[in-house]
Each structure stands twice: as structure tokens, then as C-alpha cells.
N, C-alpha and C positions, 0 to 999 in steps of 0.2 A: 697255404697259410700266409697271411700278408704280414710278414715279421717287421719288413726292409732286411736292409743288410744285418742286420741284428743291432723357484721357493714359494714355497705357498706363500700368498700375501694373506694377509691379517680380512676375516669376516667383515662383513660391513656393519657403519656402526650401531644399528639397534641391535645387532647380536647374530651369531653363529643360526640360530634357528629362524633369523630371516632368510640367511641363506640359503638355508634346504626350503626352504618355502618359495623362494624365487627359482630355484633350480626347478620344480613344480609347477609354474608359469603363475607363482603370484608376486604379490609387491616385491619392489626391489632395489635396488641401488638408486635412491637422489641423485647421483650425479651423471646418469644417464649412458657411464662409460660401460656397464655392463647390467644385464639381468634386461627384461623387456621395456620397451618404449610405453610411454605412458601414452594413450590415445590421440591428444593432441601435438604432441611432440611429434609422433608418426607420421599424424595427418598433415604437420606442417611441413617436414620435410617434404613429403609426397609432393604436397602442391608446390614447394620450390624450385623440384624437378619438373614439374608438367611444366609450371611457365617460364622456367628457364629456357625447354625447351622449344616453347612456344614462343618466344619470345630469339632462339636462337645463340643464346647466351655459354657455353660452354657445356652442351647438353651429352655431350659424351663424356666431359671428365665427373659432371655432377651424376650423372648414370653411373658411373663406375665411383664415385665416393658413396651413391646410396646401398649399392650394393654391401660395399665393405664396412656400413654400419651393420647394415641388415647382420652378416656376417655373426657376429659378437652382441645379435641382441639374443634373447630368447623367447621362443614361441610363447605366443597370448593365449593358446589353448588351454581348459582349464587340466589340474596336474589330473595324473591318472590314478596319483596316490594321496590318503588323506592329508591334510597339512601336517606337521613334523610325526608324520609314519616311524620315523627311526626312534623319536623321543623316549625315554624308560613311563611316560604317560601312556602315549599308545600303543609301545609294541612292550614293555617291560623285559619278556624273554628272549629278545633279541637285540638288548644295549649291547652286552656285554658278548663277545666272542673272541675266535680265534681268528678275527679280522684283519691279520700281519701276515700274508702268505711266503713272504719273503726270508721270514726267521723260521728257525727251525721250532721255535715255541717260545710264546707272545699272545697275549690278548689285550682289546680295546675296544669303548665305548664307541658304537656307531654315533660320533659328534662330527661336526668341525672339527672342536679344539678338544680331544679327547683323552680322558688318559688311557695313558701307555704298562702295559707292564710286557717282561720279559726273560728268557733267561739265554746266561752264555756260562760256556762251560770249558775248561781247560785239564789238560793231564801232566799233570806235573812234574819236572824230573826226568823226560824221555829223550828229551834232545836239548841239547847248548843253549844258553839263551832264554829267551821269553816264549813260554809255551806256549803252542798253536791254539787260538781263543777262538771255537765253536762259536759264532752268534745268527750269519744269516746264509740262506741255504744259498750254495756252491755250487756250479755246475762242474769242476776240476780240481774241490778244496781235498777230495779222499775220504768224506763223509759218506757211508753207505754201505747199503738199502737204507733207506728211511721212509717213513711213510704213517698212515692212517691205519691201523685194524680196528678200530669203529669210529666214525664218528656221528651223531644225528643230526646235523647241519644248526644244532640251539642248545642244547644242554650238555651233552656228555662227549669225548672222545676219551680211544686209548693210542698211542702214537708209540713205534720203538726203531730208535737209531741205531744203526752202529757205527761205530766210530773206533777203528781200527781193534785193539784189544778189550774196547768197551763195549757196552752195549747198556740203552739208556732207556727207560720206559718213561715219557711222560704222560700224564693223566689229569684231566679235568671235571668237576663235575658242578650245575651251577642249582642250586636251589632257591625259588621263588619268593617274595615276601617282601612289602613296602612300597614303596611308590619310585626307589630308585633302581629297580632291577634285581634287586636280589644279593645272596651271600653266593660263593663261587668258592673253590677249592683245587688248589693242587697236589698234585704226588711228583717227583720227579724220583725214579729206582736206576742207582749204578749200577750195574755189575760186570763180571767178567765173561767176555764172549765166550770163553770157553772152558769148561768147570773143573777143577781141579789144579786150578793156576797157583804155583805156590809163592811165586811173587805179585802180589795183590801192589797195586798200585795208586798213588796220593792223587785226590782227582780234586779241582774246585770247581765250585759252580755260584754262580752268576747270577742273583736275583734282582730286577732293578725295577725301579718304578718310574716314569717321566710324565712329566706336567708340560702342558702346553701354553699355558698362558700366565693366569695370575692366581691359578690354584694353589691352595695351601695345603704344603706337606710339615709336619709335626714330629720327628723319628725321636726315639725315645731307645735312648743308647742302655745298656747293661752292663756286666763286667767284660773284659776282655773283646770288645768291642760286638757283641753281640746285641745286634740289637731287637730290646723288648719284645716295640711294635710301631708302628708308623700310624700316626692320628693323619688325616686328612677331609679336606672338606671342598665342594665345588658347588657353583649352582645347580648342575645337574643331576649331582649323585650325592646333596646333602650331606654330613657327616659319616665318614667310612673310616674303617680302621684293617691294617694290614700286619699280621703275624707269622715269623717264620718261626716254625717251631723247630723242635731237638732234632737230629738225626737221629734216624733209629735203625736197625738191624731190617734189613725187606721181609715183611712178611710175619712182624712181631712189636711189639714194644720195647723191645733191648735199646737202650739210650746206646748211642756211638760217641765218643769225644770228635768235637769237632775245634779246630781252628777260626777264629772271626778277624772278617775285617770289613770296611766299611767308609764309600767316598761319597760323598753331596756336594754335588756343583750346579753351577746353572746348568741348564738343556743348550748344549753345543751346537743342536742340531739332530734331528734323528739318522741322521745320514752318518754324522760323524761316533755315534755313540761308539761305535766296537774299536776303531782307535785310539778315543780319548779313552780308555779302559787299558790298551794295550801301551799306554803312553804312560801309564799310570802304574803297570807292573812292574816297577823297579824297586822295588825294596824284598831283603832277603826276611825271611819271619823262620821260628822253628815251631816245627807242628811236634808240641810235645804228649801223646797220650799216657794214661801213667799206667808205667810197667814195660814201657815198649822204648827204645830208643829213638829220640830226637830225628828228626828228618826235614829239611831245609824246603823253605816254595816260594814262591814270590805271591807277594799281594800287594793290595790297596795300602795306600796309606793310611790309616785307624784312629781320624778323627771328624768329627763332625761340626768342627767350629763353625761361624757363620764365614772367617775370610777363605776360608776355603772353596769358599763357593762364585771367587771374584770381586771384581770391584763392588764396592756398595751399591747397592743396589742392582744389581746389575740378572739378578734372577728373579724379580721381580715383573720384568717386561716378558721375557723368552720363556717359563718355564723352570720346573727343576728337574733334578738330575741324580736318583738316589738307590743306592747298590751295595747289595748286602754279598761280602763271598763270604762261603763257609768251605773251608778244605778240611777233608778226610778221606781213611782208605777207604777202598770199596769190599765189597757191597755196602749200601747203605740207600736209605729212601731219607727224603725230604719233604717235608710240606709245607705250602703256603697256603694262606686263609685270608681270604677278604672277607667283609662284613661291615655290610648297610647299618646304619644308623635307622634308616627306617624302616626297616625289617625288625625290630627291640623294640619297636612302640606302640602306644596302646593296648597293653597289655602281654607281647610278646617278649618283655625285659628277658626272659630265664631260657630262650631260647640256644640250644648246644651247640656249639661251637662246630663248625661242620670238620669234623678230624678223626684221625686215631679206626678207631673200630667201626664209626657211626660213617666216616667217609668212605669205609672199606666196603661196608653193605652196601652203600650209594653208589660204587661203582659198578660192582656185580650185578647189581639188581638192574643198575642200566646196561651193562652189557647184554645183560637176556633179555631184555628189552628189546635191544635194538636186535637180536637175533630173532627173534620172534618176529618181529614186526618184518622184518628183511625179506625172510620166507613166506609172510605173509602176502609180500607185496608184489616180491618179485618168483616165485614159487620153483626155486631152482633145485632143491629138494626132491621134490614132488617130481618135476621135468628128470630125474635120475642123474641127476647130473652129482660127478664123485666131487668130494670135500674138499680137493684142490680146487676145486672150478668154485664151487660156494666160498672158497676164503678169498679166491679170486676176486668172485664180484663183491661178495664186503670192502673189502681192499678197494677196490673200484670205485664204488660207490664214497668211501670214505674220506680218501684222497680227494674225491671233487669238493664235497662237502666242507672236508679240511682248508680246501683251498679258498673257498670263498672269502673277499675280502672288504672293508669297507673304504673308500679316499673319498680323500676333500683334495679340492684346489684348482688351481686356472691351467684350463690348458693354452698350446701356443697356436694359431691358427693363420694360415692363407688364404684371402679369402678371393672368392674368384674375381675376376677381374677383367675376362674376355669379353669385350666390348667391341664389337668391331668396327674395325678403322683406327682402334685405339691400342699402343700400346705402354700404358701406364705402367710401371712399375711400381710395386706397394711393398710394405716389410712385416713381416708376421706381427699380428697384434695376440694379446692375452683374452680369451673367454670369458665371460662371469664365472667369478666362484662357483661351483658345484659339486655334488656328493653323489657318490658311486659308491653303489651297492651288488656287486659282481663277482662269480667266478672268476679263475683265473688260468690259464693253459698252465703253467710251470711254473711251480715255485719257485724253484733256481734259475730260471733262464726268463720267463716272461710272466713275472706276477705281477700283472695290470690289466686293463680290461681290455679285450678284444672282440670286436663288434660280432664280425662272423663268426667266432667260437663259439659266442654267449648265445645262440640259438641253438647249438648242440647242446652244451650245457645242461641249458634249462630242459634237455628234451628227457636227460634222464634224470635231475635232479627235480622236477611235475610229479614222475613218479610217487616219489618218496614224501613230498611236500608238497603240496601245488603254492602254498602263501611262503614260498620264499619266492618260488617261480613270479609270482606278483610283483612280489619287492624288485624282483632284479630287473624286471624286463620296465616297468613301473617307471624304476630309477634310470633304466636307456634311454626310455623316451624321456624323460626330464633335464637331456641333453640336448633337445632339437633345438635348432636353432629358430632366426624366424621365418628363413627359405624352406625349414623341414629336414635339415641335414643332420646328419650325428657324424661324428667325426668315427673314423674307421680302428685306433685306438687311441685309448683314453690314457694320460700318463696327467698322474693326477698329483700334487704334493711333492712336499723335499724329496720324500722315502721312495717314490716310483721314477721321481726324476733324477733323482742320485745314479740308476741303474739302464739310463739309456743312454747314447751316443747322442750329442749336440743334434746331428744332422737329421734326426730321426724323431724330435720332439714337436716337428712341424707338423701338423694336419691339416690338407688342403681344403678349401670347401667345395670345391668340384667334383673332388673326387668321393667315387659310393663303394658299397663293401653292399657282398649278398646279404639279402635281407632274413638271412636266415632266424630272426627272432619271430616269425610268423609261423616256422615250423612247431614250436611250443602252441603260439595263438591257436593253430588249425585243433593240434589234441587239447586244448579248451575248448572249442565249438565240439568236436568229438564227444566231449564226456559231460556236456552238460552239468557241471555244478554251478549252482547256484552264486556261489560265492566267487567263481571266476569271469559266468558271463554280468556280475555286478563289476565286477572289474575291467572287462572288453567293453562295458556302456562306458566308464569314464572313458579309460582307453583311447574308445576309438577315433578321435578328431588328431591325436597325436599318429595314432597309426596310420590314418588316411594321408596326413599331412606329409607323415613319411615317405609313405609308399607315392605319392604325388610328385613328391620332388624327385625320386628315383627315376620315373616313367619319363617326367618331363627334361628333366635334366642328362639323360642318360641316351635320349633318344637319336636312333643312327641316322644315315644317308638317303634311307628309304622307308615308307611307312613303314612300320610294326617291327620295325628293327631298331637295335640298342649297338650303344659302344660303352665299352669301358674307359671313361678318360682319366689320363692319368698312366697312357705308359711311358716308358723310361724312351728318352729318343735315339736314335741309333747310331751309337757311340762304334766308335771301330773298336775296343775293346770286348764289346757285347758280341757272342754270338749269335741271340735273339735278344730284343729289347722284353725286360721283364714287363708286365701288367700285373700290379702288388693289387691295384685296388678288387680285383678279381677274385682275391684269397691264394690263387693258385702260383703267384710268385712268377716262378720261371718255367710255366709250363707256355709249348712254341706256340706263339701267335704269327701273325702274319711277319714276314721279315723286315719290312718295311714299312712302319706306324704313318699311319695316313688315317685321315676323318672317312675314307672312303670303308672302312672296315665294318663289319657287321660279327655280333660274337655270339655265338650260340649259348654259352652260359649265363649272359646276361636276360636273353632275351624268355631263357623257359625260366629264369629267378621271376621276370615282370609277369609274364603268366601265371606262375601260383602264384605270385602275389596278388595279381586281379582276383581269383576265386577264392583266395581266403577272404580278400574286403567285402568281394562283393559277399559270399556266403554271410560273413559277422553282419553284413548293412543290414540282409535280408533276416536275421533272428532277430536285431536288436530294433526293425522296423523303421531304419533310415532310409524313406522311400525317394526323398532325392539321391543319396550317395548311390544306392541300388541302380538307378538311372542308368548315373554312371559312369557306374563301373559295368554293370552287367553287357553294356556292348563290346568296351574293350576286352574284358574275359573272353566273351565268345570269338571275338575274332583271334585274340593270342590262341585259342584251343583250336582254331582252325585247322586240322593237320595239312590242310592245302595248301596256305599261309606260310605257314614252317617250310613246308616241301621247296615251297618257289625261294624261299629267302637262304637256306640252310641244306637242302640234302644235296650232296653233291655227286651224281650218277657217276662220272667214273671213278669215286672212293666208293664207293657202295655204304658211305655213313652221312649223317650228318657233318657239318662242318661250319668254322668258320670260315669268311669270306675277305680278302684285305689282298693289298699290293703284296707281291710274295710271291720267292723263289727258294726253292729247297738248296739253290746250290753255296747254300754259307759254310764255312766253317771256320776255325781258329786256327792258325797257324802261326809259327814261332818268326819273330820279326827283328832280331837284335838290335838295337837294346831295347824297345820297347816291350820286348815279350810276347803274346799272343795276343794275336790280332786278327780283326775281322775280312776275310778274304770272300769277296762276292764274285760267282763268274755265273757262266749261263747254263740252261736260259737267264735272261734278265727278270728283275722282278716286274709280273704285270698285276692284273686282278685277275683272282682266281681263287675257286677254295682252296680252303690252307689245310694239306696233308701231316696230318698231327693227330695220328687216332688217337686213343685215351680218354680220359675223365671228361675233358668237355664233349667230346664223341658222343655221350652216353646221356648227355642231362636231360634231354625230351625221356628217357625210359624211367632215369633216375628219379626226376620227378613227377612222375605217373602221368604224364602229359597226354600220352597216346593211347589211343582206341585199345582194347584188347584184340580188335578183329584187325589191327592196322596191318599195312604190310609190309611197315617199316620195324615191326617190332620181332621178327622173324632174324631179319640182321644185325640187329641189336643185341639178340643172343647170342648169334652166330661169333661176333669180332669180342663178346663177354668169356666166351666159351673157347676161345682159341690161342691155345699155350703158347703159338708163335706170337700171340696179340696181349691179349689182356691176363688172362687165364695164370695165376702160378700157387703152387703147394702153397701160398701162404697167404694168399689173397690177391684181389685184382691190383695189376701197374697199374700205375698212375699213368703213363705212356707206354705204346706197344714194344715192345723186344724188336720188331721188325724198323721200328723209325730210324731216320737218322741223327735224330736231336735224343736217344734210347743213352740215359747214363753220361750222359755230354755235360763238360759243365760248361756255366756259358760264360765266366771269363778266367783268366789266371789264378784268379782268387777267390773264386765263386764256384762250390763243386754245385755237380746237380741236387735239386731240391724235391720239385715235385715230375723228374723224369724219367720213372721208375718203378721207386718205391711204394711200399702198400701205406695207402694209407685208410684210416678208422674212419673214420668222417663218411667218405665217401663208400667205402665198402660195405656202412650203415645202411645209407641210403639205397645200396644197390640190393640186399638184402630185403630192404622192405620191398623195393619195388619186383622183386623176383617172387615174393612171399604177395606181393597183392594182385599179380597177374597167374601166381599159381591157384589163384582161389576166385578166378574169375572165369566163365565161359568162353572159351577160344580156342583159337588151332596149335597156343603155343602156353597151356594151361599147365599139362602133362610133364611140358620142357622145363619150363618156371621152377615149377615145383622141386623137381629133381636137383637143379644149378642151384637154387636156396639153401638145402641138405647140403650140398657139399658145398659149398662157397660158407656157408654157418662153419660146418667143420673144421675145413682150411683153416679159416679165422682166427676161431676161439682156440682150435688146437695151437697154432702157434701163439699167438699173445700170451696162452699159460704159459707154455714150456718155455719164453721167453722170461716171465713173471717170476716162475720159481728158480731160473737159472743168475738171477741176476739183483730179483727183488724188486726190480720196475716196471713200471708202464713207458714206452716209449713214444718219442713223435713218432714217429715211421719205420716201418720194417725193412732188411731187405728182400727183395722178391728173389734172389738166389739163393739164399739159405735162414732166411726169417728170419736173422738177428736185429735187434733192435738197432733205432740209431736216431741219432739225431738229439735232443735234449729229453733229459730226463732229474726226476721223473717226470710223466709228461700225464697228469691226470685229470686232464681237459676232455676233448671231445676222442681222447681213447680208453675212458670211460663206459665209450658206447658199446664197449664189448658187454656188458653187464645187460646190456638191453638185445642186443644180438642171443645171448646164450637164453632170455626170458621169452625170446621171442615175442619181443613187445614194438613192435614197428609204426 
């Protein structure tokens, strides 16, 4: 998984939904500094470069300045999704979601400039001080289990945290009507994790609303700072109104007494929201309920002036900033109510308030919904599979859905610059404004969009939905640039860039990430709907475009071979230099990075990629793209091809090929620490002894013959517990290596040198399940290693699931414990598809 090591500027000026229309490849920025080149501006540059160079005139620097416009323009293709897809005009049930995967619970208009809502929660009185304030998920805050038990990726979830002697149920549920998206409702339930607690404890919670721009918010105070209800209005979402109502008793109407307070200021920054909040709890209040004794908390300050809110004017330009707390004991449930303005008109004035009793059916009725539909879909029931595994895959399933999220914003970009002869030095420039609409691997650790995930993702979230599968993949390619490139993660906006390290915000444009959003593409062509191969026709000038610049830009030392560029260079610190743009991080490449290198996972990615385009050219009747691609397909499936470039007879596997010597390793160097020690052999060219996951991607990718007689040993080193083979799924690297559990510097344990990981053991699943169901000598074997490799699997991931409450990045292959961030309900999700047997 290509992690690394582990401000938005303002829309342009016709408006935020030019922007998603340019991200699309339509009109765009005037000022030519981002979004696509307008025809003649293209064509002029073009021709400044021919006859400069024709002419002799600094033809290599202006070569290398076109390039790094190119860079930062965006493709001229038309978009793959309609013009503002996201709008409450044409998608209305999907403005409005759980599009902040990074709080623990938040929703937000899929806009540019969208509002915010959200909540944070604190336990009051348990420790000295200002109490530890709940707002965005934590990889080490002591938040946990937390998670999804339903959600439908559009209208309903139910989510429950725990949070040491708490335990929080929040709920959603959004009802249709008007032209702004609709009325939407919350539940938020405290209770005591454990029943019978006879010291019940003072808990507040955190409801806030944030404005992005020059939206108007209207808060309509009460007694005791309680307030009414929040009037508001924007262009997007016409007049809306927001109401926190009573607490009440879980599970009844008993009114609770609660305590109110209540802050409005400008928008800080959504980066900064949870400590201007924490900055803000210093005042002592008493929570007086009557009949019970006084009890002391910290809150807001409890007024709503305008100077409170800063200089004059000064909330005006950024945004506001408005947060309602209400403390009391628990148990107790909460709700909030939004309500469209134009969902009451034309005749719908008397419409009920979505709350109380009417919210409570709403949710139940969507809970069996999405149970029914679940079973329907993915038939786990049916398959005998016990009630842990079906909460499992719910859980599964929900968490991805959960996780989806919507940004805006610029990213930062390198753009390539290898020119030869030349060595120009340039400094990261900013992208066009753009919006993303993506999954997310980890709430807590990485909620932003990652290229190679998001083709997992979508493999099981097609399933459930195929038209979000649209949206998302839609919105990837509405990041190509105008070389064809997508950057390999996307870190979009204040809120995604607040959560990365400086060093890590840069995305190069040379560099490629596996094109795994084709694996979705292919079960499109698969399933034949209507509405998705309308979607592969807009499609496919972006995907071709894509897959083009992969092919050509990627391409090795020798025909029909590829490299990966973009690895780390061989620092004496590194035991191997890492290749991130790979996905696989620190799994062992050659030891010494040289152009002469040939990668075997690159090269079987460019092969499916050839026969999914060419297969899409040949449905959709694009009889030039067919051309070709149909020759380079055939010759990437050549198994002759493969053999000569990649199998290496004295490993008895596939391999990659590069300058390399096994004899590395780290040794202790004072003071420097661990350091990289080379002795002999020396490194020369040779294939690189590195069994594992790349080992396996001609099978993993169904590349080979079923009669091949490569594919015999491909079982062989799958099937062998000294090799790949363990109770809890296949290593990622053999047990037998010497790079097996290594980390590769002082500070850098092992990643993918070992451990199980989902993703791939996906893959290997399908491909053991599509060779057991095809004619051949190793049909019988297939078959068999599918059953228990399924087994292995899913048995660990539950026991892992219920021991713990998560999904993790990786397991370990010595005793199955999870590891690595959590929760992690990206593409180990795919257990859900593994247990459905849906490959």
C-alpha cells in the first residue's frame, strides 16, 4: 500500500460549480494557471516549442517548461460524468452525506464550498482539567471499537462507539423532497457500557454547524442558552432550518433536563475547529437538574453577540462557526433535524417534522431494509454462513460505505522533468481546483483518496450500488491531467491536508500507481447494465488516455517490459530501496535501482489493462482504439513473452529482473545506527530472489493458460508453508527470504514483508476459484487451495473482528492478530466478497 512514510484556495470566480465542471474537462479558469488549455493557447505553445526548436533556441529548457505546464493542465476529454453530477439538481440523494470520514460523526454537502455539520463529545469530571474532547477519529486517542452496523452508502446508517465507560449510538436517516436535497435527521444515544453502573456519569456533546463562505446562519437563542433553532440560507440549499431538540430518556419520550451553552464565531479553519472548542472550555457552569444535587462542567461561553464572533466583519469572508453543547447524565438520546425550505412548498407546508416516534420507524424500517437487501445481494445466509460472519460482512460492507468521502481542493504536484541532457530543477506547483468523490482506506490513519485502493473499493462497493461505483471512478478520472496521469494520492483541502506530513503532500507526475480502477471497469463489461456501459462510452477516452500514459510512460529497458519509476535511491540507511509507486512499499526489488530493471507487477498490471480496453473498445465499437490495443494485448498475453522477460529457471518463479545482490543487510554503525552493509557477490543483473506477491501476479491476474506449465508452480510456492502458505492467509514475502520480517531501516519496521494482506489474497482467491472451474491438469488443485485459503481468511478476519471490533490493514501471518492501522475498512472489506464468493 503506497502510504510513504505516513489551504484550499477559494473556487474560481464564476463559481464553485465551474469548478466541478472543469475538474470534468469543461470550461475553466481565465487565467490559464489551472483547469484545461483553451485550443489556441495550446496550439501556440505547441508551435513555440517546434520552432524554437527548430530554430535551436533553448529547445530543451522550453521542452521541459511545456511539459510542466502540461503538468497542471487538465485533460480536454469530454467529463465521464454529467455537468455538476454532484448538484442537489441532479443527484439530490446524494448532496447531503457522511462525507467527513475523518470525524467520528459529520455530514456535508457534496459542494466546493459546503456546509459542515458535526459533532464532538466530551465526559465530564473524569480527569483534572479540560476533558478529553471526542471530535476526529484517532489512531492512539483510546476511542474503541467504533464503526458502521449499517450503512446504505445514501440515506440511512446506524454507527456505535465506545469510548471507555461510554458507549454512543449515532444514527442517521435522510428523507427526500424539494429541489435542495431533502430533510435529514439525527439520533445521537449515550449510554453506559456496562449496565447496572450506579455512578452514571455528566457527558456533553457537541453539535456544530460551519459555513464555508458567505452563507447565512440566523441562531435563534432561548432561555438558558438553549437554542430554539438555527435559520439558514445558501445558494445551493435555499432556505433551511436546524433544530436541536429536548433530550429525552433512550427508547421513550421522557424529557431529560439538560444544561445549554452555546459559541458563534467565524470558521477558524476546519482544521482548527476541535481546539478552538477546547480553547473555549474554560468556564465552570453548574448542571443543576431539579431534585438532584448541583454538579460542576466546563462549557462554552453562552452568548451569541455579534463581537463574539471577531473583528467586524470578519465572518463574513471565511465562513461561520456555530455550536450548540448540551450536558447531562446519561443515558439520554438527542436529536437533530434539518429541514429544506423547499421540501414545505407547493403545497407540502404541513409536512412532520422528521423526529420522535416518526424518526424511530424511519430507522427500523431502514434497518430491514438494508438487511434484506444485504442478503439479497450478497446471499450469506443462504451460503450457511453463522450470524457472526453475516454481522461481519454488514460491518464490512458499512464501514466502506461509511467511509466514503467528498474534497475539494488543489493538490501539490512535481512535474516530470527528465529531459535529457537536461537537469533543470523546478518546485512543486498547485493543480486545478478539483472535487473528489472517494472511498477512503482509514478513517483514523488515512481518510483521503488513494488511487490503488479505490479499485478495490469500488470492487465491492458495484456490488451494492453500481451508481456510486460511477460517481467515484467518474470523479478519478476527472483528475487526469493532460499527459493522462492521476496522481497516486489525492490530499485535497485544509481538513485532508491538516493530516499529512509536509514531505508527503507532493505528488510526482512520473510517477504511476496500479491501475486497479479497471478491476471494477472489467465487472462492468461483465454484467452488462445498461446504465454502466452508458457510462464506459463517456468513459472511455479518459480511460484509454489513462491507460496510455501508463504503457508509455512506464515502459522498461526492453520491449514489452515496464519499470516502476519512482524508487527511493539507495540511501546507506535503506536495506532495500522502497518502490511506493508500486502500492507494495517495501516489498524487495532489485538492490540497486538502475533503469536496467524490469518489474513483473508492473508489467501483468499493463496486460489486464490492454484486455479490459481493448475488450470495452471492442463493445463500445471503437474500431480504431481496437487496432490498438488488440495487438499489444496479444503480445502482453503471450506466455512466451513473459517467460523470456520474467521467469527465472533457477528460482523456479517468475521474477523481477534489475542489478542485485541478496548479500544486504543492516547493521549497527555507531553513531549513525543501522546501516546499509553490501558484500558479495556484488550486485550484477540477475533476477531478483524475492518470492511473494509479486511472484504470483501472472496467476493472480489470470494471465496464464489453464494448460500453462507455469501455473503448476505457481501453486506449488502458494501451497508452501515454508513459502507463502500460513493458517491465516498467504505472506506477502516467503518465510524462507532473507528480507522475511526485516525492516528496512531503524525506523521503518517491515510493511509488506510478511504479513497477510486482503487485497491480494482477494485476488488470489478469485484466481484459484477461476482456475478451479476451468479445464486443466491443475483444476482439481485450484479448487481445493480456494476452500481452504477462503477458510484461512475469513476464519481469521472474524476472530480477529470480534476480538477486537476492527478491520485491520494486515494480519500477522504467525498468529493472525491484526496490525497495522485501524480501523482499516478499505480494501479489507474484501472479505465480504471472499465469504459471498463473488470474485
Amino acid at each position: 500500500m503506497a502510504r510513504g512514510d505516513r489551504r484550499r484556495r477559494g473556487a474560481p470566480a464564476d463559481g464553485p460549480r465551474t469548478a466541478e465542471r472543469a475538474a470534468r474537462g469543461g470550461p475553466v479558469r481565465r487565467d490559464g494557471r489551472g483547469g484545461r488549455a483553451r485550443g489556441a493557447a495550446g496550439g501556440a505553445a505547441l508551435a513555440l516549442v517546434v520552432l524554437s526548436l527548430a530554430l535551436g533556441l533553448s529547445g530543451r529548457w522550453l521542452l521541459a517548461w511545456y511539459r510542466s505546464r502540461r503538468a497542471v493542465m487538465l485533460h480536454s476529454a469530454p467529463p465521464a460524468l454529467p455537468p455538476d453530477s454532484s448538484s442537489p439538481t441532479v443527484a439530490p440523494d446524494l448532496f447531503w452525506g457522511t462525507y467527513r470520514p475523518h470525524v467520528y460523526f459529520g455530514m456535508k454537502t457534496r459542494s466546493p464550498q459546503p456546509l459542515l455539520t458535526g459533532l464532538m463529545w466530551a465526559q465530564q469530571g473524569t480527569t483534572p482539567g479540560t476533558p478529553k474532547l471526542r471530535h476526529t477519529c484517532e489512531q492512539g486517542d483510546g476511542v474503541g471499537p467504533y464503526g458502521w452496523e449499517f450503512h446504505d452508502g445514501v440515506s440511512f446508517g446506524r454507527q456505535h462507539i465506545q469510548d471507555g465507560a461510554l458507549r454512543l449510538t449515532t444514527e442517521f436517516v435522510k428523507r427526500p423532497g424539494g429541489q435542495h436535497g431533502g430533510d435529514w435527521s439525527w439520533r445521537v444515544t449515550v449510554e453506559p457500557q456496562a449496565s447496572g453502573t450506579s455512578a452514571l456519569p455528566l457527558v456533553s456533546l457537541f453539535f456544530y454547524v460551519v459555513t464555508d463562505g458567505k452563507e447565512v446562519l440566523v441562531p435563534e437563542v432561548g432561555a438558558k442558552g438553549q437554542l430554539k433553532f438555527i435559520s439558514g440560507h445558501t445558494s445551493e440549499l435555499g432556505d433551511f432550518r436546524f433544530t436541536l431538540l429536548a433530550p429525552t430518556s433512550p427508547g421513550d419520550t421522557t424529557p431529560k433536563y439538560g444544561s445549554y451553552n452555546v459559541f458563534w464565531s467565524s470558521n477558524p479553519g476546519l482544521p482548527l475547529l476541535t481546539e478552538m472548542v477546547k480553547s473555549r472550555l474554560n468556564n465552570w457552569f453548574q448542571h443543576r437538574p431539579p431534585g438532584a444535587s448541583p454538579e460542576r462542567y466546563l462549557g462554552l461561553p453562552g452568548s451569541l453577540k455579534w463581537d463574539d464572533r471577531g473583528p467586524s466583519g470578519q465572518g463574513q469572508g471565511q465562513g461561520q462557526f456555530l455550536i450548540q453543547q448540551v450536558t447531562l447524565k446519561v443515558p439520554f438520546s438527542v436529536e437533530l433535524v434539518f429541514e429544506s425550505g423547499s421540501a414545505r412548498t407547493g403545497g407540502s407546508q404541513a409536512l412532520e417534522q422528521l423526529a420522535g416516534s416518526l424518526l424511530t420507524h424511519a430507522l427500523e424500517s431502514h434497518a430491514e431494509a438494508f438487511r434484506e437487501r444485504f442478503e439479497k445481494t450478497f446471499r450469506l445466509k443462504e451460503k450457511g454462513l453463522s450470524p457472526e460472519e453475516q454481522a461481519l460482512g454488514q460491518g464490512a460492507l458499512s464501514g466502506l460505505l461509511g467511509g466514503i468521502g467528498y474534497f475539494y481542493g488543489q493538490g501539490l504536484v512535481l512535474p516530470d522533468m527528465e529531459v535529457e541532457g537536461s537537469e533543470q530543477k523546478v518546485d512543486p506547483v498547485l493543480f486545478p481546483s478539483v472535487p473528489l468523490f472517494t472511498a477512503v482506506p482509514s478513517r483514523s490513519f488515512f481518510p483521503r483518496g488513494f488511487l490503488w485502493d479505490e479499485g478495490f473499493h469500488q470492487l465491492v462497493i458495484q456490488r451494492w450500488d453500481p451508481r456510486l461505483t460511477r460517481e467515484a471512478i467518474g470523479h478519478w478520472l476527472g483528475l487526469l491531467n493532460a499527459n493522462g496521469w492521476i496522481g497516486r494520492e489525492q490530499v485535497l483541502g485544509d481538513e485532508a491536508r491538516a493530516r499529512v506530513p509536509s514531505e508527503f503532500l507532493v505528488q510526482r507526475t512520473a510517477h504511476a500507481n496500479p491501475p486497479t480502477l479497471l478491476l471494477p471497469v472489467a465487472h462492468m463489461l461483465d454484467g452488462g447494465d445498461p446504465a454502466d456501459l452508458a457510462f464506459l462510452r463517456r468513459a472511455f477516452p479518459r480511460l484509454r488516455a489513462w491507460f496510455s500514459w501508463l504503457h508509455h510512460s512506464q515502459a522498461g529497458p526492453v520491449p514489452l517490459s515496464y519499470r516502476w519509476r519512482g524508487r527511493d535511491p539507495a540511501l546507506p540507511t535503506l536495506l532495500n530501496p522502497k518502490t511506493l509507486p508500486s502500492g507494495l512499499d517495501d516489498y524487495p526489488r532489485a538492490s540497486h535501482p538502475s533503469a536496467s530493471e524490469r518489474h513483473l507487477d508492473l508489467r501483468c498490471w499493463v496486460a489486464l489493462g490492454s484486455r479490459v480496453l481493448m475488450r470495452l473498445a471492442e463493445q463500445l465499437g471503437e474500431a480504431e482504439a481496437a487496432a490498438e490495443l488488440g495487438p499489444l494485448a496479444a503480445s502482453l498475453g503471450a506466455e512466451e513473452s513473459l517467460d523470456e522477460l520474467h521467469w527465472a529457471p533457477e528460482l523456479g518463479v517468475f521474477a523481477d529482473f534489475g542489478n542485485h545482490t541478496k548479500a544486504v543487510q543492516l547493521k549497527p554503525r555507531p553513531p549513525q545506527g543501522l546501516m546499509r552493509v553490501v558484500g558479495r557477490p556484488h550486485p550484477h543483473l540477475q533476477y531478483v530472489d524475492a518470492l511473494g506477491y509479486v511472484s504470483l501476479f501472472p496467476f493472480l491476474l489470470r494471465l496464464l493458460d489453464p494448460n500453462s506449465p507455469r501455473l503448476g508452480p505457481m501453486l506449488d510456492v502458494l501451497a508452501d508453508r515454508h513459502q507463502l502458505w500460513s493458517p491465516f492467509g498467504l505472506r506477502s514475502l516467503a518465510a524462507s527470504s532473507p528480507f522475511y520480517s526485516q525492516r528496512n531501516s531503524e525506523h521503518d519496521p517491515p510493511y509488506w514483508r510478511g504479513a497477510v494482506w486482503l487485497n491480494v489474497n482477494y485476488l488470489a482467491l478469485g484466481a484459484l476459484h477461476y482456475y478451479g472451474h476451468l479445464e486443466g491438469p491443475h483444476q482439481a488443485r485450484a479448487a481445493r487451495l480456494h476452500g481452504e485459503l477462503r477458510a484461512n481468511l475469513v476464519g481469521n478476519v472474524r476472530r480477529q473482528y470480534q476480538a477486537t471490533g476492527f478491520l485491520w490493514e494486515q494480519y500477522s501471518d504467525q498468529d493472525g492478530r491484526g496490525m497495522g492501522c485501524r480501523p482499516f475498512q478499505g480494501w479489507t472489506s474484501l472479505v465480504l466478497l471472499a465469504m459471498a464468493e463473488d470474485y
